[in-house]
C-alpha positions as CSV (number, residue, x, y, z in Angstrom):
1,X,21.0,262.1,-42.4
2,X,23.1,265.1,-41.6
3,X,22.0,267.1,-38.6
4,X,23.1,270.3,-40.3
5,X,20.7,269.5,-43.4
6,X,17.6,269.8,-40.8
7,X,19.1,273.1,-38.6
8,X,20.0,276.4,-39.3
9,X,21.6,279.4,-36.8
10,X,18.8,280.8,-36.5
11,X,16.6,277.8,-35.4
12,X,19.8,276.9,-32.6
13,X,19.1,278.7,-29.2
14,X,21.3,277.8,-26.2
15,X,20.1,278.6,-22.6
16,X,16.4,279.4,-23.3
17,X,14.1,279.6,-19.8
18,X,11.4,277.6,-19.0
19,X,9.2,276.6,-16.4
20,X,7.9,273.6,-17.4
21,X,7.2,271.0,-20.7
22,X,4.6,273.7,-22.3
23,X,7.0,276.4,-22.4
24,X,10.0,274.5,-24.1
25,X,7.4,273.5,-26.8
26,X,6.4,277.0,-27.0
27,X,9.9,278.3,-27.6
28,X,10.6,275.4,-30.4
29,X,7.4,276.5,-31.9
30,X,8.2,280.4,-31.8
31,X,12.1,280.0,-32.4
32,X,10.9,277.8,-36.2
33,X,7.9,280.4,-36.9
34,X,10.3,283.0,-36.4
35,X,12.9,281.5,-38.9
36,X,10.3,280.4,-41.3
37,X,7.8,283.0,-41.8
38,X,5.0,280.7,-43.3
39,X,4.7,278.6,-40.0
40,X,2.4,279.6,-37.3
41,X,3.2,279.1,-33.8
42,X,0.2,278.8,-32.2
43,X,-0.4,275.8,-34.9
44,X,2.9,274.1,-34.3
45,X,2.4,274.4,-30.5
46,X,-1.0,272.0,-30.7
47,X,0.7,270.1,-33.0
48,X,3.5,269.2,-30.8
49,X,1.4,269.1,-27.8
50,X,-0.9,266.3,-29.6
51,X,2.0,264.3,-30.4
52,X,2.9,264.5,-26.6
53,X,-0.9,262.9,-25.2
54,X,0.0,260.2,-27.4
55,X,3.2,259.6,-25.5
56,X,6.7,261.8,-23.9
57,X,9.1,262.4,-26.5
58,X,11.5,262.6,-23.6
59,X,14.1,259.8,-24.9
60,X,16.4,259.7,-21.6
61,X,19.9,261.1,-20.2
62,X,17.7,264.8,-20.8
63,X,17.0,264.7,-23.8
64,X,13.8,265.1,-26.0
65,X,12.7,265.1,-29.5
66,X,9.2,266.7,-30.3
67,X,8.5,265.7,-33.8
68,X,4.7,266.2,-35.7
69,X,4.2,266.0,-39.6
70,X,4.0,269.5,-41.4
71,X,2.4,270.0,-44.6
72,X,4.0,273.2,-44.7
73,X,7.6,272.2,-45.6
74,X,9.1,270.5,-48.5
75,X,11.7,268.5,-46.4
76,X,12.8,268.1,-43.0
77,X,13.2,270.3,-40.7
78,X,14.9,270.8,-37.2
79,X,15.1,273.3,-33.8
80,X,17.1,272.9,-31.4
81,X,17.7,274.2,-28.1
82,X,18.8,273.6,-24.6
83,X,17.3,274.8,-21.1
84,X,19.0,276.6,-18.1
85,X,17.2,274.7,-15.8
86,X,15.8,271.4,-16.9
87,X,12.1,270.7,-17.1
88,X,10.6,267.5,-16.3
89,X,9.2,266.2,-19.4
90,X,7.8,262.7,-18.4
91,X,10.9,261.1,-20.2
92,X,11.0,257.6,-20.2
93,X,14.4,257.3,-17.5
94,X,12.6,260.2,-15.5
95,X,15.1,262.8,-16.1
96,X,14.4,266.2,-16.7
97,X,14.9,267.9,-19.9
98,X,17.2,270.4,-20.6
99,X,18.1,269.2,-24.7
100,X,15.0,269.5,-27.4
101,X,15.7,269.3,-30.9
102,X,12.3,269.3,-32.5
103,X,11.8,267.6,-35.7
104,X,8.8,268.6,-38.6
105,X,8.3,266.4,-41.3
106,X,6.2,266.6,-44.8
107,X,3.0,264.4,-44.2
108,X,4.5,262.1,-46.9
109,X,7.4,261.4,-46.0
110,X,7.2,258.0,-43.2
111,X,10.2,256.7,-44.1
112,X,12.7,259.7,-43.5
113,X,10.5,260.0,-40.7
114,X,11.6,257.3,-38.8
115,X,14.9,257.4,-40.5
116,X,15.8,261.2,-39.0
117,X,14.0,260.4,-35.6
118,X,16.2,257.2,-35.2
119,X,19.6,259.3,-36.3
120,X,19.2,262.0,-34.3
121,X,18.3,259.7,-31.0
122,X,21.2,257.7,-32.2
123,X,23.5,261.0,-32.3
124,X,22.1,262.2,-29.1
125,X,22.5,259.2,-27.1
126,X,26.4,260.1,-27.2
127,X,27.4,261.4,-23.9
128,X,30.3,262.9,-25.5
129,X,28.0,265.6,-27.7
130,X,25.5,265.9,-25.3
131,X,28.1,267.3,-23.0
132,X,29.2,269.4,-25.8
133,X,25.5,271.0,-26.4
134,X,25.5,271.3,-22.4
135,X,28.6,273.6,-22.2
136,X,27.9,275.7,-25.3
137,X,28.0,279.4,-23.9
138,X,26.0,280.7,-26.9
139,X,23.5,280.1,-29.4
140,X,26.2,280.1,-32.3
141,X,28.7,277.7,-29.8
142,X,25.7,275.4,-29.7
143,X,25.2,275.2,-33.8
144,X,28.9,274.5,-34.5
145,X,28.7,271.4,-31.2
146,X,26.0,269.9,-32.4
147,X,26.8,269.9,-36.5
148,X,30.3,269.0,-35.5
């Protein structure tokens, strides 16, 4: 999987505010509704707040991956953006959060499921891009760091 197959410029936002776990989830939800006219935030926000009763999405060293299945897309896609403040986000080293790149995927699709969710932890456990994401100074220097 190609991180740049699941993202576009206009779902990349780099130093978004937020208070606390809620928020961030909100802005993922409003920044893919706003690229992707067919998706409703409100509906994306419960779905990503269900999927985080059942258990953090907070993956460690900051950084978290939201993820629910979508009906409403053909393939897989991403969001990403990162925090001026981190949040805490009951990740599973403690840290707070200040890296979400959320993740919808077709109800079908299990296996590219797992597949993308394990690639982009994989990708995001490198310190060496997570500093690059982390000193991005604007929403477009934060899409070229983090397709590379």
């Amino acid at each position: 999987m190609e991180i740049q197959s699941l993202l576009t410029p206009g779902r990349t936002l780099s130093g978004q505010s937020a208070s606390n776990k809620k928020r961030a989830l909100e802005i993922l939800a409003q920044t893919i509704a706003a690229d992707i006219p067919s998706v409703d935030a409100e509906d994306l926000l419960r779905r990503f707040l269900a999927r985080e009763r059942l258990g953090s999405t907070g993956i460690g060293h900051g950084i978290a991956i939201p993820h629910c299945r979508f009906d409403q897309s053909e393939g897989a896609i991403g969001a990403l953006i990162t925090l001026d403040q981190p949040v805490d986000f009951d990740s599973i080293d403690g840290e707070p959060v200040d890296i979400l790149f959320a993740m919808l995927v077709p109800e079908t699709a299990h296996n590219e499921h797992l597949k993308n969710l394990a690639a982009l932890a994989s990708a995001l456990n490198n310190a060496s891009l997570r500093q690059s994401l982390r000193a991005a100074e604007d929403s477009q220097a934060l899409y070229q760091a983090v397709i590379g």
